[in-house]
C-alpha positions as CSV (number, residue, x, y, z in Angstrom):
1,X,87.9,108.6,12.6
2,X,91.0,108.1,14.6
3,X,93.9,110.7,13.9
4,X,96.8,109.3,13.7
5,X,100.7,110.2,14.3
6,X,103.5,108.8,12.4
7,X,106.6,108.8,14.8
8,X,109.4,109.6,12.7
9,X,109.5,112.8,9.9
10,X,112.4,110.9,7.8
11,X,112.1,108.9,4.4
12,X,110.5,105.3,6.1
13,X,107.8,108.0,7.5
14,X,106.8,109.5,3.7
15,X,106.3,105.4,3.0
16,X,104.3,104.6,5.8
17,X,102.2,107.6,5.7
18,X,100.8,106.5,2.4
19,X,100.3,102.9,3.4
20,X,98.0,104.9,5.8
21,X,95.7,106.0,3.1
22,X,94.1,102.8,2.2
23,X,92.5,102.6,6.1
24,X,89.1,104.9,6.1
25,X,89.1,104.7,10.0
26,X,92.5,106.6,10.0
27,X,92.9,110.0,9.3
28,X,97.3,110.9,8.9
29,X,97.1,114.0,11.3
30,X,101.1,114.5,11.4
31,X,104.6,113.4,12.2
32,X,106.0,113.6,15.9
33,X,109.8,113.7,16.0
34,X,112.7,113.8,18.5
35,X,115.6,115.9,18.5
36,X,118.0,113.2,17.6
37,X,115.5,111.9,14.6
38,X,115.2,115.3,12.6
39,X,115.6,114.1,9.4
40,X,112.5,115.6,7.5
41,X,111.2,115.2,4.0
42,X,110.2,118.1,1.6
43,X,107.2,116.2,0.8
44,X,105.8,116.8,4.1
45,X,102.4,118.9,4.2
46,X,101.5,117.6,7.5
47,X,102.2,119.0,11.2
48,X,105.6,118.0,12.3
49,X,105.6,118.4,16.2
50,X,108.9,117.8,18.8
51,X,108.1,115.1,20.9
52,X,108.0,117.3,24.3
53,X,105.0,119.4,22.9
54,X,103.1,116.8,21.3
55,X,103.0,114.9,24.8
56,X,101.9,118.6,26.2
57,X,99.2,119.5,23.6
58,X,97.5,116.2,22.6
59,X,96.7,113.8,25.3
60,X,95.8,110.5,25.0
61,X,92.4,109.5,24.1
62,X,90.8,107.0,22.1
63,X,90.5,109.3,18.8
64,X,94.4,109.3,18.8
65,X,97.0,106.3,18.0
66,X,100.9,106.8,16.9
67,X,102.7,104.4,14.5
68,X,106.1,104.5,14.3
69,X,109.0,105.1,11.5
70,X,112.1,105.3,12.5
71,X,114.2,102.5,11.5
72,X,116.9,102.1,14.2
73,X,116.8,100.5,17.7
74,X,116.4,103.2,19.6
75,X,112.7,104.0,18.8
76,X,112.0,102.1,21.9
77,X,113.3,104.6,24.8
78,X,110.8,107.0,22.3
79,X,108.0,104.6,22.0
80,X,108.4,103.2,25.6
81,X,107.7,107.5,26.9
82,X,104.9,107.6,25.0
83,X,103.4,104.1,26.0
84,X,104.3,105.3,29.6
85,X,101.9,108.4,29.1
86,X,99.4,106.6,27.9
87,X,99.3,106.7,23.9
88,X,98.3,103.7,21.6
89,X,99.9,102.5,18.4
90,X,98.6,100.4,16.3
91,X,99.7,98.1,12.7
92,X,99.4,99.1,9.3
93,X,99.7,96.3,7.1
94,X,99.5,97.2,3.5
95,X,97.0,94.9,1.8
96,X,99.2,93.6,-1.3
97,X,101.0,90.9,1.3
98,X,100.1,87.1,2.2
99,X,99.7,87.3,6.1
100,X,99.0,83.3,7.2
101,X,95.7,82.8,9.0
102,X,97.8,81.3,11.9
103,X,100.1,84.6,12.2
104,X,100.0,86.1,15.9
105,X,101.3,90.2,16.1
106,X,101.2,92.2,18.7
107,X,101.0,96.2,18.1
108,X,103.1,99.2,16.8
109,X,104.2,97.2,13.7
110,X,104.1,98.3,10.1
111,X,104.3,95.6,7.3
112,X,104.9,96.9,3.8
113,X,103.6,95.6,0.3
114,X,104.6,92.5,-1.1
115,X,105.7,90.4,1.9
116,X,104.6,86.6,2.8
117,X,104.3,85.7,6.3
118,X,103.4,81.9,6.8
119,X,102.1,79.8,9.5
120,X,102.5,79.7,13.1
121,X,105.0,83.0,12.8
122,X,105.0,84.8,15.8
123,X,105.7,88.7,15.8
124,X,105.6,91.0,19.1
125,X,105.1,94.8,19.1
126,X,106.7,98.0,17.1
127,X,108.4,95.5,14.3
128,X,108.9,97.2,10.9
129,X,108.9,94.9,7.9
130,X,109.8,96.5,4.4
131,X,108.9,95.6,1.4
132,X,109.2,92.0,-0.4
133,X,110.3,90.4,2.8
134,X,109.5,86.2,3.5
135,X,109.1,85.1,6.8
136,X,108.5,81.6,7.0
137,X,107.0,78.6,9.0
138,X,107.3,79.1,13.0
139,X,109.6,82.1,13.2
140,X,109.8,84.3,16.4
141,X,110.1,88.2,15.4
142,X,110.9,89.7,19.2
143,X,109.9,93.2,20.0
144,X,112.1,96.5,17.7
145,X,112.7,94.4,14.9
146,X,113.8,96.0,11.7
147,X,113.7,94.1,8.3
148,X,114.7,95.5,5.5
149,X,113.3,95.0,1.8
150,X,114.1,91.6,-0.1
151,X,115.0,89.6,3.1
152,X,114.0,85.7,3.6
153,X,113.9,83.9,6.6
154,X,113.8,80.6,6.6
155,X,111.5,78.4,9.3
156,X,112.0,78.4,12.6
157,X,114.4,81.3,13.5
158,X,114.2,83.1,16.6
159,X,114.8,87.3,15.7
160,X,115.3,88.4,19.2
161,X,114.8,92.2,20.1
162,X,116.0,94.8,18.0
163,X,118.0,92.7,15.9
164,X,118.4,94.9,12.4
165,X,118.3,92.8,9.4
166,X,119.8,94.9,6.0
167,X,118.4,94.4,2.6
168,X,118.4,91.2,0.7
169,X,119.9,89.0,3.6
170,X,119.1,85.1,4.0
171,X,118.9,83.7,6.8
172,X,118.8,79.8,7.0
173,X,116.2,77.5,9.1
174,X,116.8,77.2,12.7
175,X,118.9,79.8,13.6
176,X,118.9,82.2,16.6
177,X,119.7,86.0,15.6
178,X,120.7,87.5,19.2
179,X,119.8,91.0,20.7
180,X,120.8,94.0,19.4
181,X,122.6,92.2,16.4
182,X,123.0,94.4,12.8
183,X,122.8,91.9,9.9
184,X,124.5,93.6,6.8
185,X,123.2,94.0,3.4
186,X,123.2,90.4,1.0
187,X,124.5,88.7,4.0
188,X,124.2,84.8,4.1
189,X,123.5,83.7,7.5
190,X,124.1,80.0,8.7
191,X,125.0,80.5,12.1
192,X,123.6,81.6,14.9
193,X,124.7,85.4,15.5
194,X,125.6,86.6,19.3
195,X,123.9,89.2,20.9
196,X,125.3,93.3,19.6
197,X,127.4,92.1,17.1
198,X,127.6,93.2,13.2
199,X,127.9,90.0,10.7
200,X,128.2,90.5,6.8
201,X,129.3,88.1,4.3
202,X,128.4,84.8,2.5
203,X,128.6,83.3,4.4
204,X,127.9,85.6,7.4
205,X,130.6,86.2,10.1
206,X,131.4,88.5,12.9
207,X,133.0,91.6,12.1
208,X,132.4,93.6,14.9
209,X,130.8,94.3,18.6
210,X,128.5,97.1,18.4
């Protein structure tokens, strides 16, 4: 039995701790938080431990892997420390999705019920995918990904690294969503989007640098 850390005490973390129950080889030992993500639920009954002190009393080994849920970009400079000192992470997938034979993931990522994934997608490491979400034929999901529930992506579009994709957006085939890019709620994309910029709208534009 491996114990396992959810990274992230917030709402996304009450979600993915209960995806966690459906894996016998995984035991939901508690939450680890940072100061800037303390944003914790009542429904909590595990340990919640700061970052700092989780690093001090539980060292790596292989009875111990993290899985994080916290839904904004900078969960990497979090997840990056603890990869540094050693930890693991590893997916949860819930079983109620359609993942393609073909599909290729690396680790860290969390994929929620209801979701298709078809062939020849591509997804790197520490992606969260919510609920209801399509990814189709020979998409690239990049590293710190975040996509929200109800959102379909079309074949061949290249998601570069921690783009944020809001809830119920379409994004068309081909397209290129650059670095850092937020992609608002019901948005209609049909352009490629630059790198840290916000687009919202149907059709999508630029509203802002961020």
């Amino acid at each position: 039995m491996i114990d396992v850390y959810v990274l992230g005490a917030g709402k996304h973390a009450t979600e993915v701790s209960e995806y966690l129950i459906g894996y016998q080889e995984y035991n939901l030992a508690g939450y680890v938080i940072n100061v800037d993500h303390h944003d914790l639920q009542s429904s909590i009954r595990k340990p919640v431990i700061q970052l700092q002190e989780f690093i001090k009393q539980y060292p790596p080994s292989s009875k111990i892997a993290l899985i994080g849920a916290i839904g904004i970009y900078q969960r990497k400079s979090i997840i990056e420390l603890l990869e540094k000192n050693g930890y693991s992470f590893i997916n949860i997938i819930h079983p109620h999705n359609y993942l393609s034979p073909t599909l290729k993931m690396g680790t860290g990522n969390c994929i929620a019920p209801g979701g298709v994934i078809n062939a020849q997608v591509h997804i790197g490491n520490h992606c969260i995918i919510n609920t209801l979400c399509n990814v189709s034929h020979d998409c690239v999901i990049d590293d710190y990904v975040t996509i929200s529930p109800g959102v379909t992506i079309a074949g061949n579009v290249h998601v570069q690294e921690g783009v944020f994709i809001g809830a119920g957006a379409t994004i068309i085939p081909g397209l290129t969503l650059g670095k850092g890019a937020y992609i608002a709620a019901g948005a209609s994309v049909t352009q490629n989007v630059p790198e840290n910029v916000m687009v919202a709208g149907v059709p999508a534009r630029v509203k802002k640098s961020i």
